[in-house]
DRENTORKOL-3810 file (N, C-alpha, C; in nm, 4 decimals):
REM DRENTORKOL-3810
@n.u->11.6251; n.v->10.6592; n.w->11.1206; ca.u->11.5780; ca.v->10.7960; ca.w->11.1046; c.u->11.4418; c.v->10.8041; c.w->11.1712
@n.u->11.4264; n.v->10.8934; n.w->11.2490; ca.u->11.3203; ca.v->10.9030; ca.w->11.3315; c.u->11.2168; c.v->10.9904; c.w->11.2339
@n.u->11.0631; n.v->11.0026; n.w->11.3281; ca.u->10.9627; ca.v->11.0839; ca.w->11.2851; c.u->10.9971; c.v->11.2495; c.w->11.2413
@n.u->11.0805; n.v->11.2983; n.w->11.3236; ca.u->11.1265; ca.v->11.4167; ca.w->11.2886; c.u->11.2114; c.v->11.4902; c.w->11.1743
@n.u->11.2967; n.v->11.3854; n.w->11.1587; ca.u->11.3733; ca.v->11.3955; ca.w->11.0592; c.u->11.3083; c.v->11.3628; c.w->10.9356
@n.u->11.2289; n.v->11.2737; n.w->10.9138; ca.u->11.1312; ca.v->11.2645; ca.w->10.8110; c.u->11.0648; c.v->11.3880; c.w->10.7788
@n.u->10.9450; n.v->11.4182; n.w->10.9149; ca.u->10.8862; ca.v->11.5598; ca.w->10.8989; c.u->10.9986; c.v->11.6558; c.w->10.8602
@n.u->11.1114; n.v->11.6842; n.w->10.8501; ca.u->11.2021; ca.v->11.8003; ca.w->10.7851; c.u->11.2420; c.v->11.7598; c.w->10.6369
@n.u->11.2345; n.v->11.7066; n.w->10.5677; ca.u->11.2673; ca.v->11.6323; ca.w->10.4441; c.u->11.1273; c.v->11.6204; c.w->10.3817
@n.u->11.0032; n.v->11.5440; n.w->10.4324; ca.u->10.9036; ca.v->11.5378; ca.w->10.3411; c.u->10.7860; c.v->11.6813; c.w->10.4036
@n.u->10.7464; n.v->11.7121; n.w->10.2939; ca.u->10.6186; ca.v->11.8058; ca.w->10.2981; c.u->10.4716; c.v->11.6967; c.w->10.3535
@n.u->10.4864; n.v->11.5994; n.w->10.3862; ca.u->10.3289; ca.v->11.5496; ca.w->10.3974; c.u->10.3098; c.v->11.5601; c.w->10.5349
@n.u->10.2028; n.v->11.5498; n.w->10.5506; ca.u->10.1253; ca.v->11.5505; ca.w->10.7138; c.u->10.0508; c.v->11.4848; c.w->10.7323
@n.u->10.0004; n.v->11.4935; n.w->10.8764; ca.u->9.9090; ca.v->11.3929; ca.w->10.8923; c.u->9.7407; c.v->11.4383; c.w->10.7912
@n.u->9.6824; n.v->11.3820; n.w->10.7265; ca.u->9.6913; ca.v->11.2258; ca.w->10.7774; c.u->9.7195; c.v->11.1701; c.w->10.6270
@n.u->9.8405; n.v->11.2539; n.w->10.5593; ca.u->9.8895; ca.v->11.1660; ca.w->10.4281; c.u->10.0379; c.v->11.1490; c.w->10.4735
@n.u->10.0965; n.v->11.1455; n.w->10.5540; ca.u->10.2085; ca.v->11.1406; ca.w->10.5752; c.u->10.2201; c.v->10.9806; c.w->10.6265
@n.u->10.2591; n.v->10.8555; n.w->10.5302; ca.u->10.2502; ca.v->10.7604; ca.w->10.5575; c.u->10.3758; c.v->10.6333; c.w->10.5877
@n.u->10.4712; n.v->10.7152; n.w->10.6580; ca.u->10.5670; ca.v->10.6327; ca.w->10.7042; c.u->10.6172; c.v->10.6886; c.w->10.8336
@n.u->10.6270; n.v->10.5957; n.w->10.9185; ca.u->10.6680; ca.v->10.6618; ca.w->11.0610; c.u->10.8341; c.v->10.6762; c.w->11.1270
@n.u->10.9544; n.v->10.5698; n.w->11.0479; ca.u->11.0671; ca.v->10.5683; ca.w->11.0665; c.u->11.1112; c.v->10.5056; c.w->10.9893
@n.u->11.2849; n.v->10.5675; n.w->10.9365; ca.u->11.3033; ca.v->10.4694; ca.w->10.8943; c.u->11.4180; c.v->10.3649; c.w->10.9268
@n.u->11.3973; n.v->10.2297; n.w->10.9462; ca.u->11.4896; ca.v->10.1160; ca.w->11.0312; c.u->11.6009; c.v->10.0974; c.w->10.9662
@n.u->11.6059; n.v->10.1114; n.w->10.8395; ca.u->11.7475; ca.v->10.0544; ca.w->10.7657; c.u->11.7938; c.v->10.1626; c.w->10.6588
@n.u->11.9160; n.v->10.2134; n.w->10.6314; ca.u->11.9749; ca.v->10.2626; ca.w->10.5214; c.u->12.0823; c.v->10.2603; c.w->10.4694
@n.u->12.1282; n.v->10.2361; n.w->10.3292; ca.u->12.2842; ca.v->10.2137; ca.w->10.3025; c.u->12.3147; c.v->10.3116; c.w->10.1942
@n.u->12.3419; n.v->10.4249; n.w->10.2265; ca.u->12.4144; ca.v->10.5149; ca.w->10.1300; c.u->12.2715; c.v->10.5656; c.w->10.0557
@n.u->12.2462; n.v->10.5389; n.w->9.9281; ca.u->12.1686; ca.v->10.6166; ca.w->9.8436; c.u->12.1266; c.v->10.5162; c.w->9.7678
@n.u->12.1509; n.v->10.3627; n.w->9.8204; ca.u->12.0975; ca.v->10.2247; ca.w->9.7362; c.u->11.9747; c.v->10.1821; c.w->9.8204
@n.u->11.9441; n.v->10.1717; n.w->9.9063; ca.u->11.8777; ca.v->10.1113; ca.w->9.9751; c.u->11.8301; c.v->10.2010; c.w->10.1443
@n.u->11.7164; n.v->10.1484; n.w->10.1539; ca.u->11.6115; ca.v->10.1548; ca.w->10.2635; c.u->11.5226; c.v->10.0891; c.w->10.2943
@n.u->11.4758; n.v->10.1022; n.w->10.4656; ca.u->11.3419; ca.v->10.0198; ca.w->10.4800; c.u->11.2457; c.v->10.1208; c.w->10.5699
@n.u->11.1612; n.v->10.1242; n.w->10.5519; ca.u->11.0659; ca.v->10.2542; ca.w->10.6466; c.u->10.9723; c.v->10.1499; c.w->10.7219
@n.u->10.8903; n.v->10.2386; n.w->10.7743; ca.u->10.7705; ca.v->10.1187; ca.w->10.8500; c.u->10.6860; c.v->10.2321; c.w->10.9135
@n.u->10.5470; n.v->10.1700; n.w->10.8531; ca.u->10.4216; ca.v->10.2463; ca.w->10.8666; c.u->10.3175; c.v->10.1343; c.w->10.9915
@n.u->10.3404; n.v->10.1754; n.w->11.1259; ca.u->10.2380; ca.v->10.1249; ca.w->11.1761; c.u->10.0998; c.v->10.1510; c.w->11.1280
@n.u->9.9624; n.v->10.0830; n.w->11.1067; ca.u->9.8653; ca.v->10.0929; ca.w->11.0645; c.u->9.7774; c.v->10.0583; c.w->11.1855
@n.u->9.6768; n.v->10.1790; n.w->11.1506; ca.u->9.5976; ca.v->10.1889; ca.w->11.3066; c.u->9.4840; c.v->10.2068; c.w->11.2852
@n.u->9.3551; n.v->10.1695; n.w->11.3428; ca.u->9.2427; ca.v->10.1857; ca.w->11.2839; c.u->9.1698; c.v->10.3224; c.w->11.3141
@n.u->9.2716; n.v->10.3938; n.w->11.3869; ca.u->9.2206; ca.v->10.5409; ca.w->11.3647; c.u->9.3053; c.v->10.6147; c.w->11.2187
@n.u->9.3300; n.v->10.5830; n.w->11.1625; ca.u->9.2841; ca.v->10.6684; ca.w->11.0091; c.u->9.2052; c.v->10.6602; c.w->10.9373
@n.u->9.1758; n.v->10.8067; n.w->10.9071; ca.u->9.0509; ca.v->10.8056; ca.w->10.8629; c.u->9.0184; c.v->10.7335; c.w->10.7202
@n.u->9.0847; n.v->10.6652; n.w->10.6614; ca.u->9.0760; ca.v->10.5926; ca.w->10.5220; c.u->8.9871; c.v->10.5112; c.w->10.5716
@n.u->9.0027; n.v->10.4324; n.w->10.6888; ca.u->8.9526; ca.v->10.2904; ca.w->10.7358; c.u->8.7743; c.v->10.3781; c.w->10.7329
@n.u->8.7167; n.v->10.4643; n.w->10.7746; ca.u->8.6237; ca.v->10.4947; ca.w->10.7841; c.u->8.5180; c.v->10.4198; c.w->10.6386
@n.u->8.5714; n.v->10.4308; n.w->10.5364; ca.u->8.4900; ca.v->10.4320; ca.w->10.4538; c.u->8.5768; c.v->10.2843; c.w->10.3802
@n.u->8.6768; n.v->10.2792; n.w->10.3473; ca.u->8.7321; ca.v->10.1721; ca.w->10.2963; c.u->8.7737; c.v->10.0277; c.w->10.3838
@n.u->8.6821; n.v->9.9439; n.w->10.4140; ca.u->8.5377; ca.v->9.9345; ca.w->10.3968; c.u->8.5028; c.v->9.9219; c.w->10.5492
@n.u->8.3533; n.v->10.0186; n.w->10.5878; ca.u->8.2912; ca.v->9.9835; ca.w->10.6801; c.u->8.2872; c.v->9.8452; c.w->10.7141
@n.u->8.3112; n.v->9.7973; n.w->10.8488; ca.u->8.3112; ca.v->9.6626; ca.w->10.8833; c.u->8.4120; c.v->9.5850; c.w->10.8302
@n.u->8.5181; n.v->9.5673; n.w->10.7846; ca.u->8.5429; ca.v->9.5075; ca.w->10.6895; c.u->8.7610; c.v->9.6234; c.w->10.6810
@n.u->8.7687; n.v->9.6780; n.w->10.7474; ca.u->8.9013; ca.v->9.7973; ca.w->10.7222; c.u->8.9706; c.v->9.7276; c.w->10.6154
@n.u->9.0465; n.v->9.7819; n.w->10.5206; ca.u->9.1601; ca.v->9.7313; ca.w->10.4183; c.u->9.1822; c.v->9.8595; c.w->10.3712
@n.u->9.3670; n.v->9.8704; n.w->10.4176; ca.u->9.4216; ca.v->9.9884; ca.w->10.3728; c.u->9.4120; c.v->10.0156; c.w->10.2316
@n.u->9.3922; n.v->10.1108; n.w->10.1606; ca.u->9.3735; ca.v->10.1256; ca.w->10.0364; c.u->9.5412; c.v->10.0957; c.w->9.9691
@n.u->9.5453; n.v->10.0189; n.w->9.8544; ca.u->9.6375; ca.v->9.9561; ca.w->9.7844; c.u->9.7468; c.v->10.0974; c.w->9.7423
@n.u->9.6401; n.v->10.1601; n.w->9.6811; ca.u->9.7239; ca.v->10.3058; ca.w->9.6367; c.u->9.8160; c.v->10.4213; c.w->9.7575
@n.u->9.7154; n.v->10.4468; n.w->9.8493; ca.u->9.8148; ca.v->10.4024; ca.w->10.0220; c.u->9.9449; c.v->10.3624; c.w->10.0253
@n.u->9.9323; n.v->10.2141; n.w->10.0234; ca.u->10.0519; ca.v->10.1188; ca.w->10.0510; c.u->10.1698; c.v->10.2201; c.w->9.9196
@n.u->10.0969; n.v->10.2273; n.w->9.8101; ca.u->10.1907; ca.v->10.2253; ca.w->9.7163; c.u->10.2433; c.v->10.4060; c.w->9.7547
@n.u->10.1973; n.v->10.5173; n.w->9.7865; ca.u->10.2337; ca.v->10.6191; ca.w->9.8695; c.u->10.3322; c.v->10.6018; c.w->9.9649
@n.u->10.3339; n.v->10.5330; n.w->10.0657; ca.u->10.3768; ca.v->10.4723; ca.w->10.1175; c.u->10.5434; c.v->10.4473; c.w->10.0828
@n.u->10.5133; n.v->10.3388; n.w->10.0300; ca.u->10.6472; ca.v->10.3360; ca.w->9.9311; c.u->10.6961; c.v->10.4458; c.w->9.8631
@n.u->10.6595; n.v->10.4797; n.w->9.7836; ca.u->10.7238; ca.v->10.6340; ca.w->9.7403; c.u->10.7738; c.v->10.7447; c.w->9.8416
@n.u->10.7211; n.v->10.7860; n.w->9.9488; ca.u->10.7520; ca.v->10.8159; ca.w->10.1018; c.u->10.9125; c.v->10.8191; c.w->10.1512
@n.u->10.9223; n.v->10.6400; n.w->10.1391; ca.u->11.0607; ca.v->10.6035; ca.w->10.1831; c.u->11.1650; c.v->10.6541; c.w->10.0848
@n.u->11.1253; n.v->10.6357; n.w->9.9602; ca.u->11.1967; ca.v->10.6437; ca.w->9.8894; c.u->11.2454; c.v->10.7976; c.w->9.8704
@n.u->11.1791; n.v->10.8771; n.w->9.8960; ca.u->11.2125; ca.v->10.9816; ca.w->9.8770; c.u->11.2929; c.v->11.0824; c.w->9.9480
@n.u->11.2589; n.v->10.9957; n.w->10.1018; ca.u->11.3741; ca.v->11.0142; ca.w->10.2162; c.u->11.5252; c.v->10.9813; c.w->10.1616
@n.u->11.5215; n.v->10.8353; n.w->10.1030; ca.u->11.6790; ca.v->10.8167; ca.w->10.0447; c.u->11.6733; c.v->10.8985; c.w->9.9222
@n.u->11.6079; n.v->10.9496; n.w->9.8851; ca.u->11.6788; ca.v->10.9988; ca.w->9.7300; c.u->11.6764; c.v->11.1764; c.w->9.8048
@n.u->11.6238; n.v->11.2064; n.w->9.9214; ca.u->11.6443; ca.v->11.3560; ca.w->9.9522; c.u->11.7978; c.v->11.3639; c.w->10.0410
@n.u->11.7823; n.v->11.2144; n.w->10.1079; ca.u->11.9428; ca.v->11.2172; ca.w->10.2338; c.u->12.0491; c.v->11.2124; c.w->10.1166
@n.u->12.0656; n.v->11.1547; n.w->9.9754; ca.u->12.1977; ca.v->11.1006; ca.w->9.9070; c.u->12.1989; c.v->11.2466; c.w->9.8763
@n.u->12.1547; n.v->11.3830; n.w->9.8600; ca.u->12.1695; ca.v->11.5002; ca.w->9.8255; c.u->12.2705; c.v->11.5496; c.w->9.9265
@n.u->12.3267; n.v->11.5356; n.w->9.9863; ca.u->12.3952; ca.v->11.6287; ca.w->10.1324; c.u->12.4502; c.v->11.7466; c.w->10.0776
@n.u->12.4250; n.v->11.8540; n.w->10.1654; ca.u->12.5064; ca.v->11.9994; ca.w->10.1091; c.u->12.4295; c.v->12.0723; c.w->10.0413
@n.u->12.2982; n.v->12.0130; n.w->9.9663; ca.u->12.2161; ca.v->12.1391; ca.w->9.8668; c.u->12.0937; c.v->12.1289; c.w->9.9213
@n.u->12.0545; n.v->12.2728; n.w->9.8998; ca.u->11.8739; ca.v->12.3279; ca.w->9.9258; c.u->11.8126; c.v->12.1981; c.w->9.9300
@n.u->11.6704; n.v->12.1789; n.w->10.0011; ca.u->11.6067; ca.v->12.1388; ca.w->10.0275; c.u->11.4920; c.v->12.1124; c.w->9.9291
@n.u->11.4483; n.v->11.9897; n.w->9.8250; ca.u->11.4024; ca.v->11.9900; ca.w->9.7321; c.u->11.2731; c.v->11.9308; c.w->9.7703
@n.u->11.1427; n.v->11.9207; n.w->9.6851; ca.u->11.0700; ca.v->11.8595; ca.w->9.6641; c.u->11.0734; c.v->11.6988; c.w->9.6092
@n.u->11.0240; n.v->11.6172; n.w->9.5909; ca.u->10.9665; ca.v->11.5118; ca.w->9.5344; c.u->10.8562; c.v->11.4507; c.w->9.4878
@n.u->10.8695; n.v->11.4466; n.w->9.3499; ca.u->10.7417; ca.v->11.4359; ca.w->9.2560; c.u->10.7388; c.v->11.2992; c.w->9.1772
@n.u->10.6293; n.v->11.2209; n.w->9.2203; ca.u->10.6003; ca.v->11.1004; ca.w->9.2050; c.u->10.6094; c.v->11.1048; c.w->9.0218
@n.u->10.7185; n.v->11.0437; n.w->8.9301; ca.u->10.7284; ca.v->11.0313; ca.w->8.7757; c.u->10.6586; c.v->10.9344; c.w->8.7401
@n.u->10.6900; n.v->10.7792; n.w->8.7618; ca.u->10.6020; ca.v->10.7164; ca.w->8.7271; c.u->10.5686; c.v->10.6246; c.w->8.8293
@n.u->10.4612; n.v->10.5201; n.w->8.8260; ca.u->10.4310; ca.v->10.3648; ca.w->8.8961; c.u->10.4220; c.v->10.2404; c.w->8.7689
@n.u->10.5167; n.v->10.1593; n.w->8.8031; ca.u->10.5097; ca.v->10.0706; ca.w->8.7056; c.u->10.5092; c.v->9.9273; c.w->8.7801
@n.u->10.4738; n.v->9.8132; n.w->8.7252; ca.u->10.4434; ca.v->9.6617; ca.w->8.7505; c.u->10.3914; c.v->9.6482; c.w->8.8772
@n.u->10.2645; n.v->9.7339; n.w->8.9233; ca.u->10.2372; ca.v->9.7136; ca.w->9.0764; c.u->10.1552; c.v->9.6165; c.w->9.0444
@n.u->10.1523; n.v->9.5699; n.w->9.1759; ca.u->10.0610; ca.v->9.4367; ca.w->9.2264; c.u->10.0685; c.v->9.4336; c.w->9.3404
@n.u->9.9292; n.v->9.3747; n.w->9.3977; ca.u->9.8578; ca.v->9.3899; ca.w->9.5061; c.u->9.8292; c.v->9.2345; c.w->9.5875
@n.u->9.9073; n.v->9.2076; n.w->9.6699; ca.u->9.9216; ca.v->9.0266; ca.w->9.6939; c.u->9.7980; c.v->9.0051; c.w->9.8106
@n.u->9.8173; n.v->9.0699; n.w->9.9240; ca.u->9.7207; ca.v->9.0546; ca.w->10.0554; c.u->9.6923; c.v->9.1549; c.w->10.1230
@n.u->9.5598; n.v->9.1893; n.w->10.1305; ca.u->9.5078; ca.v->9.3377; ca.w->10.2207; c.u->9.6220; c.v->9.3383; c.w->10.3695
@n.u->9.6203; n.v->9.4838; n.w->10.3529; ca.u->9.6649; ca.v->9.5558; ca.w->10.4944; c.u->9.5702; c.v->9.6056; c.w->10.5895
@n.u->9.5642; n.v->9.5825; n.w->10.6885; ca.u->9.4584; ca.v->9.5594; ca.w->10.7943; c.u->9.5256; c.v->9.6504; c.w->10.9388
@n.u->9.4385; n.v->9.7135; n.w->10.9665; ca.u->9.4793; ca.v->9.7648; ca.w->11.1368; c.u->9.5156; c.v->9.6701; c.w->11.2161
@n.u->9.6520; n.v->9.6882; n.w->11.2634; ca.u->9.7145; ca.v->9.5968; ca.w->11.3884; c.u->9.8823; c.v->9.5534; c.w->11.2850
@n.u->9.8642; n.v->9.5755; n.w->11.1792; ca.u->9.9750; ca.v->9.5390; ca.w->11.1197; c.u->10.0809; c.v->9.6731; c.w->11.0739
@n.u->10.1941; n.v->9.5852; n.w->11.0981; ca.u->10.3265; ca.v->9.6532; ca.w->11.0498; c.u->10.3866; c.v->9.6789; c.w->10.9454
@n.u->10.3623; n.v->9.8101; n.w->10.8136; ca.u->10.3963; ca.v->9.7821; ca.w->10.7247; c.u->10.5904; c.v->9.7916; c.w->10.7161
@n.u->10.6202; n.v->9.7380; n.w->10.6209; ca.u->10.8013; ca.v->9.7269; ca.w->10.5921; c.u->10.7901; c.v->9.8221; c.w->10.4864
@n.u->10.8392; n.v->9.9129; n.w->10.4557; ca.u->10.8615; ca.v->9.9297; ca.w->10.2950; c.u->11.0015; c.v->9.9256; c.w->10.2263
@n.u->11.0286; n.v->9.8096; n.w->10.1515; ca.u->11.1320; ca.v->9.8160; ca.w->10.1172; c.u->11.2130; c.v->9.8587; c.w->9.9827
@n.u->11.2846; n.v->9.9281; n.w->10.0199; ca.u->11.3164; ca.v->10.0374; ca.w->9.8527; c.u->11.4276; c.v->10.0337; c.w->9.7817
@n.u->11.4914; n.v->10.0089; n.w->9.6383; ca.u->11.6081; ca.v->9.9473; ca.w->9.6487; c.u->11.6012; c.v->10.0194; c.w->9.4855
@n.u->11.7468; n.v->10.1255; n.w->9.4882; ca.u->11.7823; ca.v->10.1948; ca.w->9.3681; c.u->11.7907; c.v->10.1026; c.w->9.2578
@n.u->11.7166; n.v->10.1030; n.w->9.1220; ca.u->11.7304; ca.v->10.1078; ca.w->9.0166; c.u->11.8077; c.v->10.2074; c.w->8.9490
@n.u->11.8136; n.v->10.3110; n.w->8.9086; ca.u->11.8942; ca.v->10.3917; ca.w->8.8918; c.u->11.8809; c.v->10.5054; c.w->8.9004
@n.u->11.9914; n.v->10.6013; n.w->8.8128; ca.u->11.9436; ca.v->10.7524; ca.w->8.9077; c.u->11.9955; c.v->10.8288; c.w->8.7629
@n.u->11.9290; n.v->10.9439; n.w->8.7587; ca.u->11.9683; ca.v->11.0266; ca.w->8.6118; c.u->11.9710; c.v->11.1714; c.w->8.7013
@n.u->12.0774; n.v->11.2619; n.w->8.6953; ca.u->12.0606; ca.v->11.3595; ca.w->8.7067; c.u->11.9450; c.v->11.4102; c.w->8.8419
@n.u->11.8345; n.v->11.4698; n.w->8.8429; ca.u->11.7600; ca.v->11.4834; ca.w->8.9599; c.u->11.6243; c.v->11.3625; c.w->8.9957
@n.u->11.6587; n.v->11.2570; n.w->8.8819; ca.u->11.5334; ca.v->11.1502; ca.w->8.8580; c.u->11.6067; c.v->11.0421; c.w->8.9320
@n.u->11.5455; n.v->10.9393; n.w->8.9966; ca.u->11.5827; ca.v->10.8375; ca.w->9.0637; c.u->11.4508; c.v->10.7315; c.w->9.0278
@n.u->11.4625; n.v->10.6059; n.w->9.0135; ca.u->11.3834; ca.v->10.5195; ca.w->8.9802; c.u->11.4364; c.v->10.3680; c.w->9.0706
@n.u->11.3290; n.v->10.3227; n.w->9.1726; ca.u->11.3237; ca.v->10.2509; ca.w->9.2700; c.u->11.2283; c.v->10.1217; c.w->9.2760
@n.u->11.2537; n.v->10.0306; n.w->9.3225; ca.u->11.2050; ca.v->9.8537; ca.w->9.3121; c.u->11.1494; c.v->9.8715; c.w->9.4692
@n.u->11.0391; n.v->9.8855; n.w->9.4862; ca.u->10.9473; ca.v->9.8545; ca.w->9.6055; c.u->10.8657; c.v->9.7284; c.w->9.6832
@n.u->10.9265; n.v->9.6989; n.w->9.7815; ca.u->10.8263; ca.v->9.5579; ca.w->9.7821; c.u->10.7636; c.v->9.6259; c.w->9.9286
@n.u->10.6051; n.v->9.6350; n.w->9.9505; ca.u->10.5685; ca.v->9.6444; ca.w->10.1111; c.u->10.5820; c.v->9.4807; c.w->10.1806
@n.u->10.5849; n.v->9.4954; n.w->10.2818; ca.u->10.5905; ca.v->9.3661; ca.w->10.3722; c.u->10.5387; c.v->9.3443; c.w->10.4498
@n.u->10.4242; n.v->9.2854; n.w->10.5328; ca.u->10.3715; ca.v->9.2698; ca.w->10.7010; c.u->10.4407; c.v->9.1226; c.w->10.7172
@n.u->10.5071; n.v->9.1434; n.w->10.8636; ca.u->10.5568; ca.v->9.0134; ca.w->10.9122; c.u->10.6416; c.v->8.8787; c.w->10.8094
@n.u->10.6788; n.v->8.9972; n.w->10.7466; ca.u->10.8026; ca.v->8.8835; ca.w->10.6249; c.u->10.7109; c.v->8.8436; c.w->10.5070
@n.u->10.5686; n.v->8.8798; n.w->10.4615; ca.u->10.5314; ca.v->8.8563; ca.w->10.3717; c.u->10.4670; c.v->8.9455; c.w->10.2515
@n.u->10.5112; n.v->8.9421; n.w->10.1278; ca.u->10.4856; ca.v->9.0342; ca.w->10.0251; c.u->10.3850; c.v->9.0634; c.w->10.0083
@n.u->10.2861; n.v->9.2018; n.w->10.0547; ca.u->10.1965; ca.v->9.2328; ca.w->10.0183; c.u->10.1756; c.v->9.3213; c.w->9.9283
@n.u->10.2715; n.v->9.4248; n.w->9.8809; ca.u->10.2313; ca.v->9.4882; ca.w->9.7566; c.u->10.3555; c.v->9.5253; c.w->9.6826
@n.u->10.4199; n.v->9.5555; n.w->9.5738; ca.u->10.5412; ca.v->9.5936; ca.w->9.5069; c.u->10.5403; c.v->9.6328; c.w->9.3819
@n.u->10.6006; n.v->9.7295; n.w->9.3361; ca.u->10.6250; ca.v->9.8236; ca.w->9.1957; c.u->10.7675; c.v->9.8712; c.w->9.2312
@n.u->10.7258; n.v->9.9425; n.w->9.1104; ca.u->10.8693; ca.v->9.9884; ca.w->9.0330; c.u->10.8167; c.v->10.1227; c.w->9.0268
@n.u->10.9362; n.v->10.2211; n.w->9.1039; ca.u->10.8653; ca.v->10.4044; ca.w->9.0908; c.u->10.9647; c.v->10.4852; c.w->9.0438
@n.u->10.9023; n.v->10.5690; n.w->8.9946; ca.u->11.0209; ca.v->10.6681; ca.w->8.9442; c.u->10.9792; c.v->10.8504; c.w->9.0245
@n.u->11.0803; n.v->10.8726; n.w->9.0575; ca.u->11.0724; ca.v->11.0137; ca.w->9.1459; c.u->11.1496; c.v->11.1244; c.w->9.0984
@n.u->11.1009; n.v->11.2584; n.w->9.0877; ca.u->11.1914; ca.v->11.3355; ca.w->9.0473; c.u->11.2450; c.v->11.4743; c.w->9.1718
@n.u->11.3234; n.v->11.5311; n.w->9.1682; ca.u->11.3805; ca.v->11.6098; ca.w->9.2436; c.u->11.3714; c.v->11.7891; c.w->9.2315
@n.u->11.2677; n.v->11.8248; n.w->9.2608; ca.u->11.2851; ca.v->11.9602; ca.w->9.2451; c.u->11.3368; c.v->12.0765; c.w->9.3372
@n.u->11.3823; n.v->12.1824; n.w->9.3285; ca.u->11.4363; ca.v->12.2394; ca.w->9.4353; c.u->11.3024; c.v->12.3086; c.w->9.4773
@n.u->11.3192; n.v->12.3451; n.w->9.6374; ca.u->11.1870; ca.v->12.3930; ca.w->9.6871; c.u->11.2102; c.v->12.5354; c.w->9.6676
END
């Protein structure tokens, strides 16, 4: 799924709009997105001078992002809904994300109630776990 198709499904923009495609999908279980990280966003400005590290809460946006692409594509046939972040649970934060790196986000259904969907997140640079929770998303019509 390309940049475009994203931009028609999610409401975010630049410069909160934090996933650029997504590489993998299987039905309404699974996805993988990927956020190139560049040292022109403006987060890096201040978090930290000299020093860039994507902000953790970011990454974890991020993730919610993808996820919301698969929980808006498993809808086919109805209006065009929103997505509202329900909860963040067991995050953890393994190794800063840095300009020049490739984030993965990988998203994988826990389950689904009615318009609520709840998802197992791990981010990734270059095959290694840098941040992961457990999210819950809900579905509103726009």
């Amino acid at each position: 799924i390309g940049i475009q198709e994203i931009l028609a499904a999610l409401p975010h923009r630049y410069p909160f709009l934090l996933v650029d495609r997504i590489v993998d999908i299987r039905g309404d279980e699974h996805d993988v997105g990927i956020k190139n990280v560049t040292i022109n966003e403006p987060h890096f400005m201040g978090h930290f001078p000299n020093n860039p590290v994507m902000p953790g809460v970011l990454v974890l946006e991020g993730l919610a992002q993808t996820g919301g692409v698969l929980a808006l594509r498993a809808r086919p046939g109805t209006r065009a809904g929103l997505v509202y972040f329900l909860t963040i649970d067991k995050a953890k934060f393994r190794k800063p994300v840095i300009p020049g790196d490739v984030l993965e986000y990988h998203l994988n259904k826990m389950s689904k109630r009615r318009n609520m969907w709840w998802y197992r997140g791990e981010a990734k640079v270059a095959g290694e776990l840098v941040a992961e929770a457990e999210l819950g998303a809900m579905i509103v019509e726009a």
